[in-house]
PDB file of N, CA, C and O in Angstrom:
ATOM      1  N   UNK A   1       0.841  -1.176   0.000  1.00  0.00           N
ATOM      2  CA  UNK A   1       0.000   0.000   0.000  1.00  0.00           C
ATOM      3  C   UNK A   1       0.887   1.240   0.000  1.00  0.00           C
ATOM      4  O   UNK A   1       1.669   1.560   0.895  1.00  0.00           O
ATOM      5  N   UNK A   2       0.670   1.829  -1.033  1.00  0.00           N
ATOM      6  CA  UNK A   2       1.762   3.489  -1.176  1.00  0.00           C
ATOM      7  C   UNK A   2       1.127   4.072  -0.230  1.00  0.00           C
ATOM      8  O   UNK A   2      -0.020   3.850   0.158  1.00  0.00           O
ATOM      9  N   UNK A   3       2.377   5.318   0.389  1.00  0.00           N
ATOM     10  CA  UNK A   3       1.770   6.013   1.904  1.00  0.00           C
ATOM     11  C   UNK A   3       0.621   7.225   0.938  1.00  0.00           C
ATOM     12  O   UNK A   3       0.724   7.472  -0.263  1.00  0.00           O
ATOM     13  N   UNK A   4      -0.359   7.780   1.850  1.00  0.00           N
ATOM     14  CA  UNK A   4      -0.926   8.603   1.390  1.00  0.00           C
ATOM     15  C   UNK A   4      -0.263   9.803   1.984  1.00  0.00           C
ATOM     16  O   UNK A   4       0.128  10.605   1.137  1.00  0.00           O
ATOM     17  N   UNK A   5      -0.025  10.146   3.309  1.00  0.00           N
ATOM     18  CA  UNK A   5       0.894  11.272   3.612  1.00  0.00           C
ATOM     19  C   UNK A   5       1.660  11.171   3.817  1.00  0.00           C
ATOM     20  O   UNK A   5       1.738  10.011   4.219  1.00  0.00           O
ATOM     21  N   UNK A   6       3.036  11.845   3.903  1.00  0.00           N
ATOM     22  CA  UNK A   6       4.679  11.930   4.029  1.00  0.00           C
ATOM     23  C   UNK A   6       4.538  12.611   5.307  1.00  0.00           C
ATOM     24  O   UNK A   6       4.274  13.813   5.325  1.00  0.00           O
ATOM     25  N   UNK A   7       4.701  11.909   6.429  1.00  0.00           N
ATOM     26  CA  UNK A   7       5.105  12.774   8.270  1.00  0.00           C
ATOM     27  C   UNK A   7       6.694  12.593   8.616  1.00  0.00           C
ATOM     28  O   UNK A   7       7.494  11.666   8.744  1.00  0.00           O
ATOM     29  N   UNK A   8       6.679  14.477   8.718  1.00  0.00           N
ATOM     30  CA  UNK A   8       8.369  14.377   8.607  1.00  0.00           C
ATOM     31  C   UNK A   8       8.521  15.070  10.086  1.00  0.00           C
ATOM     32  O   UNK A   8       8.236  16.267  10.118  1.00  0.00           O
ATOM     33  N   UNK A   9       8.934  14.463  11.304  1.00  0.00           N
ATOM     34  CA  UNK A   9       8.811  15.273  12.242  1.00  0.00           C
ATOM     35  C   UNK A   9      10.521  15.151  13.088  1.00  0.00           C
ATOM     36  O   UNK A   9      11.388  14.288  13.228  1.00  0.00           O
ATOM     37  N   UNK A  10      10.280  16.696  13.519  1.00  0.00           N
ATOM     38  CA  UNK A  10      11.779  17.405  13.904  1.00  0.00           C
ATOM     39  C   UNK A  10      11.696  16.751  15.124  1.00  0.00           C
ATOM     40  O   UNK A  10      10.755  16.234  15.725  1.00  0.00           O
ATOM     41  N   UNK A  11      13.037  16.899  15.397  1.00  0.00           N
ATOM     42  CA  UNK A  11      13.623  16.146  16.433  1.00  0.00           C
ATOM     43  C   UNK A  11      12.633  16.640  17.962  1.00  0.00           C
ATOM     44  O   UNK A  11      12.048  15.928  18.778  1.00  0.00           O
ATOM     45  N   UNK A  12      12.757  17.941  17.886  1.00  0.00           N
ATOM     46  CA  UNK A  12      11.808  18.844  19.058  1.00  0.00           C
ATOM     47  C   UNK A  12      10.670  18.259  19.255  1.00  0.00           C
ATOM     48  O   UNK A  12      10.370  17.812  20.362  1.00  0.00           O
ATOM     49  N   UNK A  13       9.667  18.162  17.924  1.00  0.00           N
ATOM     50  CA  UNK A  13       8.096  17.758  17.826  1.00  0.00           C
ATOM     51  C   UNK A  13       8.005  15.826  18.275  1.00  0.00           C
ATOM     52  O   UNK A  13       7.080  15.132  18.698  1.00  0.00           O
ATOM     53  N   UNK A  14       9.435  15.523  17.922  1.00  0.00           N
ATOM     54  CA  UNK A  14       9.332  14.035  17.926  1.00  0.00           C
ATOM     55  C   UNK A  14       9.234  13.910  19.501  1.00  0.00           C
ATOM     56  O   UNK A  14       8.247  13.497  20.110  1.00  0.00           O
ATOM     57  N   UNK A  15      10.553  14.382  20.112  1.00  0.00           N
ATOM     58  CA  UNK A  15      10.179  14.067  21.709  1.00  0.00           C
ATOM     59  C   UNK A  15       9.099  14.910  22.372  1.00  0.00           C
ATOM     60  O   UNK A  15       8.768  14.617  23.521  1.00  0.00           O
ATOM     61  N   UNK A  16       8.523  15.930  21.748  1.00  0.00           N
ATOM     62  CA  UNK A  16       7.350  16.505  22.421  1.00  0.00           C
ATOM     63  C   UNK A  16       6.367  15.174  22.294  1.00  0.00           C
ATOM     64  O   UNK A  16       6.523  14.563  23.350  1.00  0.00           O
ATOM     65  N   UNK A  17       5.690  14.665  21.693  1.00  0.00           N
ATOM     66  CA  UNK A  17       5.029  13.644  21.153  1.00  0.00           C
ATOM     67  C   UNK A  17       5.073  12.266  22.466  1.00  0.00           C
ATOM     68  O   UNK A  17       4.266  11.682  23.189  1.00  0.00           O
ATOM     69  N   UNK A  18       6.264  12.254  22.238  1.00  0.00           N
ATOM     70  CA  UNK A  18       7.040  11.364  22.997  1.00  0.00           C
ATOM     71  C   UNK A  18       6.758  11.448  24.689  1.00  0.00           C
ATOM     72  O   UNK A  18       6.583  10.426  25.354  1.00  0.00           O
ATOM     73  N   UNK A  19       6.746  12.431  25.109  1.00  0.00           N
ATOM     74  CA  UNK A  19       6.925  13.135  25.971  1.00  0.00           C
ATOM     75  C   UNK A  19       5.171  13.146  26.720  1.00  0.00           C
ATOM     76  O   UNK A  19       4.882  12.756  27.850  1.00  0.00           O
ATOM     77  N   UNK A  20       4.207  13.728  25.657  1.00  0.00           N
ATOM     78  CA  UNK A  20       3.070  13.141  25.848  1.00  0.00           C
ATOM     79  C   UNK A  20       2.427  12.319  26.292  1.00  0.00           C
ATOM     80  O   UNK A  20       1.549  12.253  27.152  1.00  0.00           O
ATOM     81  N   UNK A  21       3.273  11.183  25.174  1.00  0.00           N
ATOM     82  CA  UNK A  21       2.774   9.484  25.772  1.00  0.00           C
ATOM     83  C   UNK A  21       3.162   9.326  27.072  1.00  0.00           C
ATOM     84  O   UNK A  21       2.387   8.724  27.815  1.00  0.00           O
ATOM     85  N   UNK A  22       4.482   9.851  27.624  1.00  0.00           N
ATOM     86  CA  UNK A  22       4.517   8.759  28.638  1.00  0.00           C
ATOM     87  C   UNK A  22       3.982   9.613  29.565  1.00  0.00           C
ATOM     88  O   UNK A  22       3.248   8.855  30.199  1.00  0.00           O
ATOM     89  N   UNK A  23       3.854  10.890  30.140  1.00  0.00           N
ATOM     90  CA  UNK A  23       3.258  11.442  30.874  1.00  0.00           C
ATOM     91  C   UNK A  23       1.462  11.557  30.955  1.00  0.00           C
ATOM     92  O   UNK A  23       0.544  11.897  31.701  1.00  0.00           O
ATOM     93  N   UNK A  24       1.691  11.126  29.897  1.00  0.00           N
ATOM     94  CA  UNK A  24      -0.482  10.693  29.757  1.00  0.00           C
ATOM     95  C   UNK A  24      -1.241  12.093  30.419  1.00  0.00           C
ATOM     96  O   UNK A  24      -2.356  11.886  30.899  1.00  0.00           O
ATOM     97  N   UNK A  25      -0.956  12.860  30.452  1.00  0.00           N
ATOM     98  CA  UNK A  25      -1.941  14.128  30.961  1.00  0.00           C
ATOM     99  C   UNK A  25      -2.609  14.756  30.034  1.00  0.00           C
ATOM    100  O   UNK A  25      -2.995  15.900  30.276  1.00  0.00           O
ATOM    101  N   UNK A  26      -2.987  13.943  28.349  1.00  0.00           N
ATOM    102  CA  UNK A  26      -3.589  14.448  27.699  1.00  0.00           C
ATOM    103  C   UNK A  26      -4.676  13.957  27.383  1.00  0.00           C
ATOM    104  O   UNK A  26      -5.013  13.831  28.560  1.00  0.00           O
ATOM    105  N   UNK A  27      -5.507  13.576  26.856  1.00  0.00           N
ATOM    106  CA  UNK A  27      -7.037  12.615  26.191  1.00  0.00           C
ATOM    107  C   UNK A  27      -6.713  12.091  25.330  1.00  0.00           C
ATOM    108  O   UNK A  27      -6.154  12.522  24.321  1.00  0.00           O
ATOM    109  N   UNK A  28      -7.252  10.296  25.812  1.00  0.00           N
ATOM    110  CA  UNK A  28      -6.816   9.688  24.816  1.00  0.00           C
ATOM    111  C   UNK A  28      -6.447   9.483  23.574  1.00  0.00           C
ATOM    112  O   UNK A  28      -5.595   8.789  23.018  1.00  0.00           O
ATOM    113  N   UNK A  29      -7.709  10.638  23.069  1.00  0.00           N
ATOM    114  CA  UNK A  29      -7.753  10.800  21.695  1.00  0.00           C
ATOM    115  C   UNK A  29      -6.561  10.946  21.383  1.00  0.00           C
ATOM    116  O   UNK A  29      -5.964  10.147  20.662  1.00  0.00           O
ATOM    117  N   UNK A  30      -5.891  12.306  22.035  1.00  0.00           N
ATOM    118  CA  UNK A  30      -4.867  12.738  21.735  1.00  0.00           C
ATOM    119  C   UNK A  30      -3.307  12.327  21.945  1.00  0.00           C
ATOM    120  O   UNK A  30      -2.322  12.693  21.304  1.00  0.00           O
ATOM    121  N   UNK A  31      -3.404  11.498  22.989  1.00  0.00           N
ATOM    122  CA  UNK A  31      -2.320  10.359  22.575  1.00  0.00           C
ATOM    123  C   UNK A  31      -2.303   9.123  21.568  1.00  0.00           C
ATOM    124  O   UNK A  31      -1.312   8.527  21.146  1.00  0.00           O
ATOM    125  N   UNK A  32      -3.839   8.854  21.250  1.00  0.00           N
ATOM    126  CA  UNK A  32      -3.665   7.908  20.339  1.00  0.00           C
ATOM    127  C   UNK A  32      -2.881   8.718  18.431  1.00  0.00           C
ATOM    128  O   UNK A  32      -2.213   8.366  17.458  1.00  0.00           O
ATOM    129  N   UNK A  33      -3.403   9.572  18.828  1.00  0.00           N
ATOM    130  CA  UNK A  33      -3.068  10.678  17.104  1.00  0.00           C
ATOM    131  C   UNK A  33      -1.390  10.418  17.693  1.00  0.00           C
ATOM    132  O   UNK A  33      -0.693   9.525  17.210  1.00  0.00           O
ATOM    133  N   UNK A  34      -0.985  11.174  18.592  1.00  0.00           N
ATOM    134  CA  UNK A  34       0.529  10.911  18.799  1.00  0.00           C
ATOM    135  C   UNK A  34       1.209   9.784  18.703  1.00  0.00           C
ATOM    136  O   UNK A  34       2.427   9.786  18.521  1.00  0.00           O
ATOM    137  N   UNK A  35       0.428   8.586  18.827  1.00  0.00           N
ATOM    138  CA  UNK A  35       0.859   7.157  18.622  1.00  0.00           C
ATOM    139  C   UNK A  35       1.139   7.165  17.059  1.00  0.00           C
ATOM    140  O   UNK A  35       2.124   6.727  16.465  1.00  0.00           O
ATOM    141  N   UNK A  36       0.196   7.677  16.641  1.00  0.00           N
ATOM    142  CA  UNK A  36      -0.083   7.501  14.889  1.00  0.00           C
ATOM    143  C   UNK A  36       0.708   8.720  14.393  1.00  0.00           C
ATOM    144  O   UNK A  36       1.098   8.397  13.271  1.00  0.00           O
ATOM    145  N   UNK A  37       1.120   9.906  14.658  1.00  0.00           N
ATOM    146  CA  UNK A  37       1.997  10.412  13.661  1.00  0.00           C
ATOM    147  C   UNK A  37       3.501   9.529  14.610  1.00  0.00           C
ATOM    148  O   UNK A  37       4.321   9.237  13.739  1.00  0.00           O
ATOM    149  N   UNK A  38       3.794   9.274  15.402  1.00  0.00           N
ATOM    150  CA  UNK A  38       5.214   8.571  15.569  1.00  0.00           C
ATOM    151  C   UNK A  38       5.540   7.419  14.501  1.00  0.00           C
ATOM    152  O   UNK A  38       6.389   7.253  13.625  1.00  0.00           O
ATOM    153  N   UNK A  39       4.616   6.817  14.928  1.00  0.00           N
ATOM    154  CA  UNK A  39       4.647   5.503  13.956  1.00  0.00           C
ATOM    155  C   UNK A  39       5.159   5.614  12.393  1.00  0.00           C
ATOM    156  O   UNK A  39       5.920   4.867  11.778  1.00  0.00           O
ATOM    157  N   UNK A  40       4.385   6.964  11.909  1.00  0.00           N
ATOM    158  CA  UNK A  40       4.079   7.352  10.633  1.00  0.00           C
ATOM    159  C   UNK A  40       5.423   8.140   9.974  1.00  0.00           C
ATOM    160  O   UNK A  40       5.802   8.397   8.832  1.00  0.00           O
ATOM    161  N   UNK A  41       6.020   8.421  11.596  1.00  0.00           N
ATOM    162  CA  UNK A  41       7.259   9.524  11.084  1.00  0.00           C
ATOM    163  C   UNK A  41       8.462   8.907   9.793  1.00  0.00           C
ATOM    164  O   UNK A  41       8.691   7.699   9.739  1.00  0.00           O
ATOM    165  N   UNK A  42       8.711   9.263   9.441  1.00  0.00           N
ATOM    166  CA  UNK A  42       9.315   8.387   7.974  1.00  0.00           C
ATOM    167  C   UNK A  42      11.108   9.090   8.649  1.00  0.00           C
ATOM    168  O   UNK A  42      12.246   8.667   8.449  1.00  0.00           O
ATOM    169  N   UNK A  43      10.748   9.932   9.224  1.00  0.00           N
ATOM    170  CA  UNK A  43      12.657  10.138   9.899  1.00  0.00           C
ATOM    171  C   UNK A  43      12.942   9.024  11.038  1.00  0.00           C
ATOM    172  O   UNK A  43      14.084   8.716  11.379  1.00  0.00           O
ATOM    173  N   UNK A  44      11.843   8.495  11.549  1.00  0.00           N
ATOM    174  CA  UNK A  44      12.147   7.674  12.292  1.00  0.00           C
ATOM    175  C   UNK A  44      13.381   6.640  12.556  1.00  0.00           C
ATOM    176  O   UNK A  44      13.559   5.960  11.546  1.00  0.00           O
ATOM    177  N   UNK A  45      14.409   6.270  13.751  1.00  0.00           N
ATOM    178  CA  UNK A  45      15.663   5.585  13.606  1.00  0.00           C
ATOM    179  C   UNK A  45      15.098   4.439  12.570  1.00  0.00           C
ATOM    180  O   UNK A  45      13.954   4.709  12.202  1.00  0.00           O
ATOM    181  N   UNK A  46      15.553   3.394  12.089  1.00  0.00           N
ATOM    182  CA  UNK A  46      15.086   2.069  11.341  1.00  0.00           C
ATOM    183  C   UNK A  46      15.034   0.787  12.672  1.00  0.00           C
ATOM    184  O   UNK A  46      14.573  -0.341  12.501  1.00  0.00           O
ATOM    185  N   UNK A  47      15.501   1.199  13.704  1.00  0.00           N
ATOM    186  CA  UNK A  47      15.078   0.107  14.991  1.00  0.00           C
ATOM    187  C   UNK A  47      14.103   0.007  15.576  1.00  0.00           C
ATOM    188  O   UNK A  47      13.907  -0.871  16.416  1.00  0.00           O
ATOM    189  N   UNK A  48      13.013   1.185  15.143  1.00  0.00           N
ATOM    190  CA  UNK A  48      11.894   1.137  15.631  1.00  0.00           C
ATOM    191  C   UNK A  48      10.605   0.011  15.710  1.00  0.00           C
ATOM    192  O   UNK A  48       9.733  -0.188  16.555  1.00  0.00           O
ATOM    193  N   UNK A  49      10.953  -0.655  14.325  1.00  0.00           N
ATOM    194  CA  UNK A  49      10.205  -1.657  14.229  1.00  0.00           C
ATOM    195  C   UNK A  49      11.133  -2.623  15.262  1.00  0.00           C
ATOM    196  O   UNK A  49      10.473  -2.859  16.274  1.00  0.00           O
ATOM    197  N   UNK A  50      12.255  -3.150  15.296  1.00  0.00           N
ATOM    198  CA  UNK A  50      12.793  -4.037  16.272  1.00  0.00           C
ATOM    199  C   UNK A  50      12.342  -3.775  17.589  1.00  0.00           C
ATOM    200  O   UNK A  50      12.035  -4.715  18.322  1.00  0.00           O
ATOM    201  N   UNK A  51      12.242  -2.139  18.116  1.00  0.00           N
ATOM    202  CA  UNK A  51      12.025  -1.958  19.646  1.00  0.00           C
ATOM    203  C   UNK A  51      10.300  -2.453  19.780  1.00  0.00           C
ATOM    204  O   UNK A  51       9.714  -2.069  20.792  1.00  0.00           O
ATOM    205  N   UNK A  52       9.546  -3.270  18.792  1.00  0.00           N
ATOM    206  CA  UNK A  52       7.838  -2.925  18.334  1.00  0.00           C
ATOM    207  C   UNK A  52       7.024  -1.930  18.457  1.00  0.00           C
ATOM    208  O   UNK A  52       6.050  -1.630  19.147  1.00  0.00           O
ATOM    209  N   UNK A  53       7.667  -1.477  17.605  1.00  0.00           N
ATOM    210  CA  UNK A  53       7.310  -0.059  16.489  1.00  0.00           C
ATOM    211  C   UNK A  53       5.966  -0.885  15.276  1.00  0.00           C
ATOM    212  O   UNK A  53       4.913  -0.427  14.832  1.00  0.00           O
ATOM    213  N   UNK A  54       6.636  -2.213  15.085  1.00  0.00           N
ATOM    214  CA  UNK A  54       5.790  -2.760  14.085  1.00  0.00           C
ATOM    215  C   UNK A  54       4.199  -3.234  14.520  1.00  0.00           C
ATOM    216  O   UNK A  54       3.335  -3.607  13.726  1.00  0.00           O
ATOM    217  N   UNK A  55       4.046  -3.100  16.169  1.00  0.00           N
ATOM    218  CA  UNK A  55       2.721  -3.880  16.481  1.00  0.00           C
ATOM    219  C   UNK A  55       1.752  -3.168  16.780  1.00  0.00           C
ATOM    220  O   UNK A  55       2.372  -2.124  16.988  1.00  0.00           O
ATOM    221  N   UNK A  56       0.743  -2.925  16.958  1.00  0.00           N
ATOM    222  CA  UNK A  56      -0.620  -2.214  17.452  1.00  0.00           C
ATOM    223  C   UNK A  56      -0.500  -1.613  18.333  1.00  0.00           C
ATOM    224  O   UNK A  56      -0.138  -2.180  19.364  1.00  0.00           O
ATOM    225  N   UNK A  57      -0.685  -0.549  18.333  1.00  0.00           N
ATOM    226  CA  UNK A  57      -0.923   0.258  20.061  1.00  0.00           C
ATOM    227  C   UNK A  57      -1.278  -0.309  21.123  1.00  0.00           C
ATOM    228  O   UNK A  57      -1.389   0.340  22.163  1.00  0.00           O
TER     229      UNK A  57
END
């Protein structure tokens, strides 16, 4: 399946994101979207799928 959007996120926005998840003081909603642009980030290291990056939320 070709990607439909290209998510290119800066190092800053990546651990803000990051930073989110693990502190959970936001609505779910809104950590789940943060789950989904991380995942999606295409700068992402390539170990991500090894650390399971590759499995379901």
């Amino acid at each position: 399946m070709a990607k439909k959007y290209i998510v290119k996120l800066s190092k800053q926005e990546r651990s803000a994101l990051i930073d989110l998840k693990k502190n959970l003081v936001a609505s779910s909603q809104k950590i789940q979207r943060a789950n989904v642009l991380l995942k999606a980030d295409s700068n992402s290291s390539p170990t991500f799928a090894l650390r399971g990056g590759n499995r379901g939320f």
